[in-house]
N, C-alpha and C positions, 0 to 999 in steps of 0.2 A: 493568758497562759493557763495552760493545767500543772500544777505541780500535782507530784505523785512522791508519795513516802514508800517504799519498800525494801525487802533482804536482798541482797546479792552479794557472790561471794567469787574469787577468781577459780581458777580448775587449781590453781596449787591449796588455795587453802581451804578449810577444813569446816570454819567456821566463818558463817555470812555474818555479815554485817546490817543494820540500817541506815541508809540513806533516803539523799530527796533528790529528786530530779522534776526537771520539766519535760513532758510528754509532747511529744512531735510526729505523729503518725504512728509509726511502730518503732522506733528512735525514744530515746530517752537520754535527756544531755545530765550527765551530775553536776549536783552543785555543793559548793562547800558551804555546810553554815544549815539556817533552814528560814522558810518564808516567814515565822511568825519575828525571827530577828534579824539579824546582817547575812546575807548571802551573799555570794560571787559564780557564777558560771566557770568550769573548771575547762571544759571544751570535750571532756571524756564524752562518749556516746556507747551508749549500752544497746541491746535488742530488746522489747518489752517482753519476750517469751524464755529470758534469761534472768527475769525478777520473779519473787513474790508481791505484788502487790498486798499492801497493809491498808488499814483505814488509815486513814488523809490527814489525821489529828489524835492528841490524845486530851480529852477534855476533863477540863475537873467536873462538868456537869453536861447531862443532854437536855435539854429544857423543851418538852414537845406542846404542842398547841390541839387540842380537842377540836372537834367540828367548824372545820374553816371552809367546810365548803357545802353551800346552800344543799345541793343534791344528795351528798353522806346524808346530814342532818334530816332530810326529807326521807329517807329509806329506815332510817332510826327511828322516825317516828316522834322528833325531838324536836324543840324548840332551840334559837337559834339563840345563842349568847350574847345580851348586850356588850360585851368586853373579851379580847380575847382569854381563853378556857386554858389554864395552864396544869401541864404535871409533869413527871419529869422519869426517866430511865438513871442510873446508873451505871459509871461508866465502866463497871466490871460488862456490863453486858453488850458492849461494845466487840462487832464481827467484820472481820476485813473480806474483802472481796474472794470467791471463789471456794469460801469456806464453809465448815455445814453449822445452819440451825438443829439445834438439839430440841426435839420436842419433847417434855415432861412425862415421865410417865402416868403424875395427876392430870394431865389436861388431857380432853376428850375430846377439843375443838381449836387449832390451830391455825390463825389467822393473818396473812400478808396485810402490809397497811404501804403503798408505795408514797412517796413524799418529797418534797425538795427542801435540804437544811441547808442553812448559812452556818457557815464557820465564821469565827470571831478572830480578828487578828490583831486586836486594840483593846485596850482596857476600859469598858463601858460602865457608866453609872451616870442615871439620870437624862442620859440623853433625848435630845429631839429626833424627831423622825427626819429632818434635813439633813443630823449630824450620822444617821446610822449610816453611809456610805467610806465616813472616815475609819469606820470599826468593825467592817466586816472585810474578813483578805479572800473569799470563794466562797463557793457554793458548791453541793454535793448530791449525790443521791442517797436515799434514806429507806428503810425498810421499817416501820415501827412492827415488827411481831409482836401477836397478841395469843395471848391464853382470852380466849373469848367465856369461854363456861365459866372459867377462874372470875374473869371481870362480874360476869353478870354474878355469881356466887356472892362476891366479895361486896360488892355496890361501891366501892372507890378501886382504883382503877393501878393501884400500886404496885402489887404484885405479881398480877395479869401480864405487866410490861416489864417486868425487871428481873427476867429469867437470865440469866449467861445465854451468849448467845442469841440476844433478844433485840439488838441495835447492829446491824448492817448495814454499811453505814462505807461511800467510796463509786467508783475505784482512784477520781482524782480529785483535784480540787480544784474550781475553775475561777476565775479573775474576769472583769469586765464584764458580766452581763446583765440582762435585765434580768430579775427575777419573777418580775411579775407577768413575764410576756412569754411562755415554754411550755412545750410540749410534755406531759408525764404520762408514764403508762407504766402497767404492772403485767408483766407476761408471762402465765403460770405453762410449762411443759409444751411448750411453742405455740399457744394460744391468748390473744389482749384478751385480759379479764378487768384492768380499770384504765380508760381514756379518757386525758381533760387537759385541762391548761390550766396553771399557774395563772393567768389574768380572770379565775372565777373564783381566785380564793376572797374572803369576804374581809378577812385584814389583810390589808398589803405587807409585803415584805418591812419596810420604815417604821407602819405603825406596829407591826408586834415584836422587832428588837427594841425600840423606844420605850416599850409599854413591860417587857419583864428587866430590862435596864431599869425602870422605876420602883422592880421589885425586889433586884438582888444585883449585885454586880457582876458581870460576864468580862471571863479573863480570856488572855488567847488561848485557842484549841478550842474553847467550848462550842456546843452544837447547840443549835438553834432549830427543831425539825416541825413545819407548817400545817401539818395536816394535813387529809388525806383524800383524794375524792369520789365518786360514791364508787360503787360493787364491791364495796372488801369482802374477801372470800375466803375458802380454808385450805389448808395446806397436810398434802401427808405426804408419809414416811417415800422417800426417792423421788419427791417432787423437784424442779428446776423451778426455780423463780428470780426473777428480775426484775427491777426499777428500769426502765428507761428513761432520760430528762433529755432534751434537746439541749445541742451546747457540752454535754458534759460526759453523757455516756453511757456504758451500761454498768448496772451493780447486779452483777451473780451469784447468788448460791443455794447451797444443795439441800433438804430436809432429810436428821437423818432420825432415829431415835436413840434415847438416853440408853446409856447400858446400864 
């Protein structure tokens, strides 16, 4: 299934609402309740160009993973982590689909990172890599934006990624697939700027919730985002960009600047 979180609101009233539904082609059926606890199917059907799409979750943490993919790490000119590379966004910087990135007006280099995250829908701590299929409810598309001049300035990587606006992150959330077996792509102003597949990331999906489960406990909502594969490139002001992930969809949006 894709469940989808968005506003909708009827013609009489005034003020929308959020809701969750399941996404069905261009159909959207509601549902009462929400995926991370007791839902019901209510039978209502919506059109999807009658919502706003929201991000998919609201997490008390983004937890992102550094060079997971041989090829980035190769163009970096880095060496390859013996253990997965952790750090982490804030979930103020959390952007829902179709909405704008705001580029700093200190940064001088503004960078797309496309990526696949898992959403958590279990409460994890300590788990094995057999057991992380009990505790993830979907998977998402992911944008990690980056202040690049900022990162290299800085030399740890905190600030660079924890701009407002800096986690785009949607447009649904998807159930039953493989993660490790999918297509990603990063498509700046109708042009593929990064193509690879999730089956070259260098920790599986299992082993890197397993392995930051060993390092803090992951509540539902939180995001889990993989890393990225090579060509990251930069973004300016009226750019279109997108995640594409096989299975799940497209994550859109706009570059705008700060006022």
């Amino acid at each position: 299934m894709k469940f989808t979180r968005f506003l909708h609101g009827s013609a009489k009233s005034k003020k929308k609402k959020i809701k969750w539904g399941i996404l069905k082609g261009d159909t959207i059926e509601v549902i009462s309740g929400s995926p991370f606890s007791e839902w019901k199917r209510t039978g209502v059907e919506i059109k999807d160009y009658d919502v706003q799409f929201l991000s998919p979750c609201n997490p008390s943490k983004i937890v992102c993973i550094g060079l997971n993919y041989q090829e980035h790490i190769d163009e970096l000119e880095m060496e390859a982590p013996d253990e997965p590379l952790l750090f982490m966004k804030p979930s103020s910087s959390i952007l829902g689909p179709e909405e704008y990135i705001v580029k700093p007006s200190i940064c001088q280099k503004l960078d797309y990172e496309a990526e696949l995250a898992a959403i958590i829908g279990k409460e994890a701590r300590k788990i094995s890599p057999e057991e992380v299929k009990h505790h993830v409810l979907g998977y998402t598309c992911f944008n990690d934006v980056t202040a690049r001049d900022i990162q290299r300035k800085d030399g740890q990587w905190t600030r660079a990624k924890s701009f407002d606006t800096f986690a785009p992150v949607g447009p649904v959330m998807k159930t039953d697939i493989d993660p490790n077996n999918l297509k990603i792509e990063l498509i700046l102003n109708d042009k593929v700027m990064q193509s690879s597949s999730t089956s070259n990331m260098i920790f599986k999906m299992e082993e890197l919730i397993s392995f930051v489960s060993s390092v803090m406990t992951l509540y539902p909502q939180d995001i889990i985002a993989t890393g990225t594969p090579p060509r990251v490139g930069g973004m300016g002001i009226g750019d279109v960009v997108e995640v594409v992930i096989e299975e799940i969809g497209v994550l859109r949006n706009y570059v705008t600047e700060e006022e």
